[in-house]
Structures are given as structure tokens and as C-alpha cells.
N, C-alpha and C positions, 0 to 999 in steps of 0.2 A: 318198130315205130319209135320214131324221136322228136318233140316237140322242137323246130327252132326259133328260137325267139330273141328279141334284140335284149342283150341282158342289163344294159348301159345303169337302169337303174338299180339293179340285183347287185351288179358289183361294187358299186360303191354309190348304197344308201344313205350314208354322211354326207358325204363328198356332191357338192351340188355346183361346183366351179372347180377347177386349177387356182382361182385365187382364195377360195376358202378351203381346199386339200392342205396350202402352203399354210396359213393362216396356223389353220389346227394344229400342224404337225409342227411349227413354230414353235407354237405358244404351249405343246404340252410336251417334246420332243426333242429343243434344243439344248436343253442341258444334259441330254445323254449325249449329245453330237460334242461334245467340248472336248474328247478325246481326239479329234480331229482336227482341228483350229484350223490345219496345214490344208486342209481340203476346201473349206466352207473359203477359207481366203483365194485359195490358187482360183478359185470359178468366180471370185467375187471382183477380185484383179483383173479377172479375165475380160469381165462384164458384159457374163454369158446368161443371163435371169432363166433363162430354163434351166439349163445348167447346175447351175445354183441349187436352182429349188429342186433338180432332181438328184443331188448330193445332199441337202437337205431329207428328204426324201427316204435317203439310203441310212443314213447315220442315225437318224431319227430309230429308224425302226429296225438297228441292228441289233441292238439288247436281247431281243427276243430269239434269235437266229444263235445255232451253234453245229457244229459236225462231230456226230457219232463217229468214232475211229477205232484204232486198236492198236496194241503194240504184243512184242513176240517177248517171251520172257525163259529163259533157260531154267533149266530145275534148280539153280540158286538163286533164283528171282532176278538174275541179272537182264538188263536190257536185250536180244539178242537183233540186230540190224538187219533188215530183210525187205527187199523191195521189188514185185513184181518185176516194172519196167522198165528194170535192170540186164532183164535177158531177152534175148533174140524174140522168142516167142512163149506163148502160155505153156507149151509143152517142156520148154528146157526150163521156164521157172516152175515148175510143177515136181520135175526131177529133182531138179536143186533145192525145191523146200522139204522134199523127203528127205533126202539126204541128212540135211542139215535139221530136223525136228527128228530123223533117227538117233545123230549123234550129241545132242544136250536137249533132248525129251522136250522140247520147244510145247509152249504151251501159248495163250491169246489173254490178254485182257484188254477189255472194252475200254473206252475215254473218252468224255466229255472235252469238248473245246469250246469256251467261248469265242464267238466271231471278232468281239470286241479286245477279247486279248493276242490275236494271232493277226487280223486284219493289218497291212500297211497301209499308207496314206496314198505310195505309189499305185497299189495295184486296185484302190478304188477310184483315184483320176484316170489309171486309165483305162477301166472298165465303164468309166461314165462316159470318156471321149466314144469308144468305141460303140460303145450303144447306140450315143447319138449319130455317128458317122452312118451307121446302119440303118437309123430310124428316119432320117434326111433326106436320103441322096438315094434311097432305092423308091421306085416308082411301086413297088407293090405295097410299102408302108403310109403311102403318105395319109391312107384314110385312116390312120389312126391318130386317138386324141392323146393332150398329155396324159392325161391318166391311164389308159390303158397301155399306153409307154410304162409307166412307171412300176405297173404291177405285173407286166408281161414278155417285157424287153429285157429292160434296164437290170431285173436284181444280179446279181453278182453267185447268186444261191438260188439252185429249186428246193430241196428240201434239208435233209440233215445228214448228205455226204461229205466225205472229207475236202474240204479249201482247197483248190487249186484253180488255175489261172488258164484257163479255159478257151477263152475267146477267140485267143489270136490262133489256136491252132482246129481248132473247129471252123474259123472263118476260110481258113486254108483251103480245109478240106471238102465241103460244101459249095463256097461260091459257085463253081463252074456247074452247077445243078441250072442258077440259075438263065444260063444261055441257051437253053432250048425251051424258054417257054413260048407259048405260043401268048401269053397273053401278060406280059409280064407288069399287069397292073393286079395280079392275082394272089393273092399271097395265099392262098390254098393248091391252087394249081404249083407252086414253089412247094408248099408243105407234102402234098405227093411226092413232087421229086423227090425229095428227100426220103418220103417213110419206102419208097422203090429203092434209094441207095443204102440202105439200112434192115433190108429184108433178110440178107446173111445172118444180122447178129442174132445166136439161138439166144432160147430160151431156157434158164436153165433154175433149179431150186436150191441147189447145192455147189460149193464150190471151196476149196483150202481158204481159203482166207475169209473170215468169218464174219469182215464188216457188214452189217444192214444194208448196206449200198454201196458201189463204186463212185470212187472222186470222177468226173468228168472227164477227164483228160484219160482217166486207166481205162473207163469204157471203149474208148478206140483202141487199146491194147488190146483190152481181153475178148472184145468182140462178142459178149455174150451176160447173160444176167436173171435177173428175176424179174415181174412186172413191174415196179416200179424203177430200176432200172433201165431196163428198155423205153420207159416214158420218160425217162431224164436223157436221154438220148434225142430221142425228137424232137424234147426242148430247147438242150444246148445246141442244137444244131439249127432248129428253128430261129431262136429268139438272136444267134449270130450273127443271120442276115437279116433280123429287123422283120423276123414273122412273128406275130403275137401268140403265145401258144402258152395254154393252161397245163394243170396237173391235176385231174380227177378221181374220184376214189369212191364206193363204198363199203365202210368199214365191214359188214356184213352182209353177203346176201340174204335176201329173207325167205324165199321158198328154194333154197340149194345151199349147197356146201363152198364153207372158203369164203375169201373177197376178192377185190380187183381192182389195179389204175390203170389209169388208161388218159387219155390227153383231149383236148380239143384245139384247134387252130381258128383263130378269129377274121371273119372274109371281111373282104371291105365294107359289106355294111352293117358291121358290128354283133354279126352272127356267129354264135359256135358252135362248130360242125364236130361232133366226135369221133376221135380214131383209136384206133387199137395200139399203142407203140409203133410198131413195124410192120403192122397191119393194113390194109387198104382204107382209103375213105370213100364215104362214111363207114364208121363203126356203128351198124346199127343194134343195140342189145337186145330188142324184143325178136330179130330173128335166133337170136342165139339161146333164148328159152329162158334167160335171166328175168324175176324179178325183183325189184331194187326198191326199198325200204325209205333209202335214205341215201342222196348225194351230196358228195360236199366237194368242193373249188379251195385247192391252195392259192393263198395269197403270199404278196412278200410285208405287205405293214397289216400291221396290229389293229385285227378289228375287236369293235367294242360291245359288251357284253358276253365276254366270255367265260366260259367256266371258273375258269380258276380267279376271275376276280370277284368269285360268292365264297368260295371253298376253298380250302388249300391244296396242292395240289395230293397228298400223299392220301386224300381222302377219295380221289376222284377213280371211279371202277375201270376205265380202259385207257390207255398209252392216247390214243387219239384225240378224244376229248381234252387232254389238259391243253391240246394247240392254240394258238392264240395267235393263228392267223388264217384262219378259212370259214370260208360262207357255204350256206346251202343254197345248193342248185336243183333239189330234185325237181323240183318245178316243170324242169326244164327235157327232165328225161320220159317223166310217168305223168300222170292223175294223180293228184294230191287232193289231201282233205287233212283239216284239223281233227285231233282225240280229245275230248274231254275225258277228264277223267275224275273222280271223286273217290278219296280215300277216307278210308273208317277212322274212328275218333282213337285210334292206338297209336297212330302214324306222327311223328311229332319233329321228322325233317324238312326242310325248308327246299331241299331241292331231288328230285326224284326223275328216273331212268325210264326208258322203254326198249323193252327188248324183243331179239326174233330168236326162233331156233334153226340152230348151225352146227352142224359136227355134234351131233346128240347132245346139245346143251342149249340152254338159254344166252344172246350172246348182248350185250347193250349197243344199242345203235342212236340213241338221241337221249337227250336228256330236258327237263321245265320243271321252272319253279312253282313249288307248290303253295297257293294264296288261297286262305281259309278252306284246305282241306283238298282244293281244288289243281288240277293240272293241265294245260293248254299244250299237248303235244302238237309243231305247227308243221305244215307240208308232209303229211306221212304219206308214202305209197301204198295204194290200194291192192286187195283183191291180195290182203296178207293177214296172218295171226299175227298178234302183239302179245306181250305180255310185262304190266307196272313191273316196278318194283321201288326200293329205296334201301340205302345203305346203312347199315346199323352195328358198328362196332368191325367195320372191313370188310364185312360179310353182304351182298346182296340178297336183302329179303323181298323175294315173289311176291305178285298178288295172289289170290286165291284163285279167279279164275280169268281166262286171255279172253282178248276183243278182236273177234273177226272184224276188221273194215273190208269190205265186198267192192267190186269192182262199181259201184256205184258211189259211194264214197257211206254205204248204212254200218251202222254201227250195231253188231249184235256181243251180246256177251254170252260167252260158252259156261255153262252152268251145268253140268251134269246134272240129269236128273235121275236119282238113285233110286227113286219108285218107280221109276217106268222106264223099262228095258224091253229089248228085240233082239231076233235073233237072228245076223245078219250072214252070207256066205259072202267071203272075198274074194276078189281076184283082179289081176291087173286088166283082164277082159272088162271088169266091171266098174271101169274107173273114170271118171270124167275125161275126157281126152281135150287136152289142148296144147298150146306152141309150149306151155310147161312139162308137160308129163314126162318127156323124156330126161328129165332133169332126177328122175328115180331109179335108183339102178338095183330097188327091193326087186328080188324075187320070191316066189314060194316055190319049195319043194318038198315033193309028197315024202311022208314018215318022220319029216325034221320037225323039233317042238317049238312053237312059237309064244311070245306070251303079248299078252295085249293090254296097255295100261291107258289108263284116264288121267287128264291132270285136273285135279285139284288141291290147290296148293302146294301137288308136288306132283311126280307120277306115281302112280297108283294101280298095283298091280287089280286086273279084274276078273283075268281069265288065263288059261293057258289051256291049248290044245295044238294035237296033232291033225300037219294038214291030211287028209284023202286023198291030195292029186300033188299032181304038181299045176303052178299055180292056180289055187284053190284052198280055204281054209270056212270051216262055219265055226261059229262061236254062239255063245247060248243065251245069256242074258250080257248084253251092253247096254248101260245107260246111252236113253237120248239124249240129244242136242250138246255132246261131247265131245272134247279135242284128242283123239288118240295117237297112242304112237306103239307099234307094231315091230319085235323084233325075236331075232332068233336068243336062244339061250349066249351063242357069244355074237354079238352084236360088232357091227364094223364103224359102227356111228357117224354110217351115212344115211339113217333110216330117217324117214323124213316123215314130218304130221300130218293127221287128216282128220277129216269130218265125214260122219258117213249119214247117209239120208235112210229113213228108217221105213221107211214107203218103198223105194226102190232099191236099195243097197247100194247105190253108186258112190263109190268113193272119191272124194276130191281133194289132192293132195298141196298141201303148204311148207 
């Protein structure tokens, strides 16, 4: 199940015109744009006012924007020159990068780029002309406004791959998609074609060249990538022909392992419809057993109230949060409800995290500021454990005890109670079954030693026993109304939390 809903006001809560977007980004934005002179003039010459304003637009909120890259360095630190898209295919660049990391021990270092120090003033005129050319003259864009132009079309960047110039050969290669629509006032019907043209490229987690992402133009080389490239594919090829098409994410799942991105395409009437990369649409998540904490929408300009304008960034717990340009959408995906939450009189941070468990740990997934003790976590998905915390010298300090929010949106807090215990048998037989459950890949098997811990304020060894069967395990004294977590002596830290009901034993897994 997926909420659709029109999100016009979600995306740009500032922004209440095109002539108050321009206004703002004006008046707090133009004098980053003065690296450009040669731009703001050429569209001002031109006396093109959208134009303008959507150059405007781009310069304004390029400060923010840069490409993670890398370079090849021989065992005397020298430069060594090496480029993919050099050779016929990924397989004789693949040979040829063995070769040559055999013969000078080729090693990788990572590098920051500013956009602003690499950006030309050609290749942002004519990434503005082209956008517009696309966003004009095709029948399946015209339902869209400038603003949704601006942050869906037009950027020049999805997120922090390497700079490259994109367009004209994406546009190449995609147009002819769109002459067999049957409907071609549809720009989802167009986003199909494409994610069908685009089903070959695999999926993969690993690959010789180590950058976070491919540059755009190397994804139709290499044909293949990890989830967020596979969604930068969709885009660049989407947003070529003037489809409007986001970039979604949650940082963590909250009742399963790992994260995911994943895209949405905006239909003409201002709906977005979610897809998988390569996948078919709809993407729907609640058939796929996910549940989601927390969504967030890449933007291309700089929204306000961000993290890093309370705190700096070296303070801040996860890579994602220092972003400083994406909005929450869970709204949009799940049942949301607001956390309150009230911290003890030791607590003396100003701004504090909420976390889920992922990969046998606690992982952060949002963050609110904390005003007289108190915390307004907003939009959380239901029918998940949480768990505070706040950061204290680098380190994340836990609360004491999580907050089930229930699929209702009730707020219970898990408090172990160390005087009254039961003594429950387990088994996957004996476990709430829902479109989640398969999302557990614990087993029990009989003779192997299990142990079983509580969290309070940490985990908390309570018991350990040998199962009887295979799956089947009894345990002697568990404190009620506690959050457990259940693993073998070596753990693979996919084991996942639960609550178990002390009336029926039924376990219900988080």
C-alpha cells in the first residue's frame, strides 16, 4: 500500500509562487551566483525571465552541490591515468585495470569536488537551454509548474556523482521511447518506457572502481550498479525528456536489514507514483514486507532548517543528515504520527536523534530539537520500535528504554519489568504472522546455544538455553513488557527484535 497524494505543498513549503521562489533565492542567493556573471547575463540578453530565473535558480543553490570521485595512485603516490570509457567494453576495461594495478600496486583515493570550482558557464547554458527545450515542446510536460521544473528537470546533478554532461547523450538515446506511446500526454506512461528500456542494467554491490556512484554518462557504459545508481539512471533519462522524476530513500529500514532508493515519476496531476530503478510501476513497498521509519525526497536547492545550520557538521551521527537539501515524505508512503519525548534532567543537548535497530545495532534515522527537556520527533512510521538518544563527546548515548509506536499511531514504552517474569516457549510457529514476518531469516535449531537479552539501556544478557527441537526454544524467567533480541553464540546480525506477550507467547517481531 502507498498513499498518493498531491504533494505541491510538501515540496516546496516556502515557496508559495514562482515569483516569491525567485524573490528569495535573489535576495539570499545571489551573491553566490557572481561566479557566473557570464550566465545570469547570456539569459538576461536573451530576455528569457524564466530562463533567467531558472539559471538563477541553479547558481544560487550550487554552493551546496559537489561530486564524490577518485583518483588511481601508483605505489609512489604518483597520479596513475585510467578511464573506464576508454575500452570497448567493461570486460576489456576490467582486464586492462588488472593488468595495470598488477604492475604499479595502483591503489584509489577518494576526492571531493566542488561544483562551483569545476562548473563551466558553457555547460550550464546549455543544460538550462536543454531542459527547457524538453520541458516546452513535449506534450507530456506541459502539466508541470515552474517549480517542479526546477527541482526535477532542470538540475544539472542528482546527487554526488562525478560531473559529466549528460544530456545530449541520454536524450539520444531514450527519445525514440517516446513514439509508441499510446497516450503521449503521459509522462508516466513515458517513465515505463523507459524503466522496460533499462531492465538489462544488473544490479550489482561491488565493482573495481570504488566511486559511491557512477558519473551519468559511465552508467550507459557500464550497464550495471548499486541502488542508487540504478535510480540515477531513471532520472537522467527521465528528466532528459522533460519527465519530472525524484530520488527517494530510507536511510534505514526499521523492521529489516540495510536501506533503499528508489525514484518516483510525477503524473500530470501532480502525483508521485513510486518505482523501483528498473523495476516496474508501481513500486509498491508494503507488498515487499518493508517497513519504513522514515522517507526523505532529494532536492536540487537548499531547504531550510537543516541540520547542520544548529550544529556543525563533524558533530552530526550519520553522512545523510548533514544533507541540506531533502524533505520528508514519509507521509506519503506509511501512517505517521508525531514522538514526544521527555528527557531526564542529565541530558543538556540541544538537539537529539531517534533511532531503529538494523544490522544488530541501533542505526539513527531522524533527528528534533530538544526545547525544555522536551523532543517533537514529526512524521514517524508506525507499528515500529524506536529508540532516543543524544550525542555526548562523538559517542551516541541511548535512552534507557524504546517506544513502540503501534500501528495505531499509541505510544507505549518498553520498560522491563525485573519483578515479574514468565516463562515463555518460542517458535517461529508461534509468532504473529504478517506481510512482515518473512522479513526474518532467524531460525532455531535443536542442540545449538541461544541467549536471550533485554534492552535496558543496553542489551542485557537474561538467559541462555539450549533449544529441544528445532525451531523451539523455552526460557525460564523473562521479564515482562520487554524488548528482546535473540541470538545464537556467533550471531550473523540479521537477528531482528521482538515483544513477546506473556498470556500467549506470541512473538511479534520488529
Amino acid at each position: 500500500m502507498f498513499l498518493r497524494k498531491n504533494l505541491s505543498l510538501l515540496l516546496f513549503l516556502s515557496l508559495f509562487s514562482t515569483t516569491v521562489i525567485i524573490s528569495q533565492i535573489k535576495n539570499t542567493g545571489i551573491t553566490k551566483a557572481s561566479k557566473f556573471p557570464e550566465v545570469l547575463d547570456y539569459f538576461q540578453k536573451k530576455g528569457d525571465k524564466e530562463q533567467y530565473d531558472a539559471a538563477v535558480f541553479l547558481v544560487s543553490n550550487m554552493p551546496i552541490h559537489y561530486a564524490e570521485d577518485n583518483i588511481w595512485l601508483d605505489k609512489n603516490g604518483k597520479e596513475t591515468p585510467f578511464k573506464v570509457t576508454n575500452y570497448k567494453d567493461i570486460e576489456q576495461a576490467t582486464i586492462a585495470f588488472n593488468k595495470l594495478k598488477d604492475s604499479t600496486g595502483m591503489i584509489s583515493r577518494n576526492t571531493i569536488v566542488q561544483d562551483t570550482d569545476v562548473i563551466k558557464s558553457e555547460l550550464l547554458i546549455k543544460n538550462i537551454e536543454m531542459a527547457f527545450k524538453s520541458w516546452k515542446e513535449n506534450p507530456w510536460s506541459k502539466s508541470y509548474d515552474f517549480k517542479t521544473f526546477c527541482e526535477y528537470i532542470l538540475p544539472y546533478r542528482s546527487l554526488t556523482e562525478p560531473m559529466q554532461d549528460w544530456r545530449p547523450e541520454y536524450q539520444a538515446s531514450f527519445e525514440k521511447l517516446s513514439a509508441s506511446m499510446a497516450d503521449p500526454n503521459d509522462p508516466v506512461e513515458l517513465c515505463s518506457n523507459i524503466i522496460t528500456n533499462i531492465k538489462h542494467f544488473d544490479f550489482v554491490l561491488k565493482r573495481f572502481d570504488p566511486k559511491p556512484l557512477l558519473g551519468a554518462t559511465d552508467l550507459l557504459f557500464w550497464r550495471e550498479g548499486n541502488c542508487p545508481d540504478l535510480a540515477n539512471v531513471a532520472i537522467f533519462a527521465s528528466r532528459s525528456l522533460g519527465v519530472a522524476t525524484t530520488f527517494d530513500y530510507t536511510p534505514h529500514y526499521a523492521a529489516s536489514s540495510n536501506r533503499h532508493y528508489w525514484n518516483t515519476v510525477i503524473d500530470n496531476k501532480g502525483l508521485h507514483i513510486p518505482f523501483n530503478g528498473n523495476q516496474d510501476l508501481p513500486y509498491v513497498y508494503n507488498a515487499v514486507a518493508k517497513r519504513l521509519g522514515k522517507v526523505f525526497r532529494v532536492t536540487f536547492s537548499e531547504q531550510k532548517g537543516n541540520l547542520t545550520s544548529l550544529i556543525p557538521e563533524n558533530e552530526i551521527p550519520d553522512d545523510f543528515l548533514k544533507s541540506k537539501n531533502i524533505i520528508d515524505v514519509t507521509a506519503e508512503y506509511v501512517e505517521v504520527s508525531n514522538i514526544n519525548y521527555t528527557f531526564g534532567p542529565q541530558v543538556t543537548s540541544k538537539v537529539s536523534y531517534i533511532n531503529v535497530f538494523n544490522r544488530g545495532g541501533w542505526r539513527t534515522l531522524d533527528w528534533a530539537k530538544i526545547n525544555n527537556k522536551i523532543a517533537v520527533y514529526k512524521n514517524m512510521g508506525r507499528d515500529i520500535v524506536y529508540l532516543p538518544g543524544v550525542v555526548v563527546s562523538g559517542k551516541m548515548i541511548f535512552e534507557k528504554y524504546p517506544i513502540l509506536l503501534d500501528k495505531k499511531g499509541i505510544k507505549t514504552i518498553l520498560k522491563p519489568d525485573m519483578l515479574n517474569s514468565f516463562s515463555p516457549t518460542l517458535s517461529r510457529e508461534n509468532e504473529y504472522k504478517s506481510k512482515y514476518t518473512d522479513n526474518n531469516p532467524f531460525q532455531i535449531i535443536k542442540g545449538e546455544k541461544y541467549r536471550i537479552m533485554v534492552w535496558d539501556g543496553d542489551w542485557r544478557l537474561v538467559e541462555e538455553q539450549i533449544a529441544s527441537d528445532d525451531n523451539k526454544i523455552t526460557f525460564k524467567r523473562l521479564p515482562k513488557n520487554g524488548l528482546f533480541l535473540m541470538c545464537p553464540l556467533k550471531p550473523n546480525f540479521y537477528e531482528r527484535i521482538f515483544t513477546i506477550d506473556p498470556k500467549t507467547n506470541l512473538i511479534t517481531w520488529y
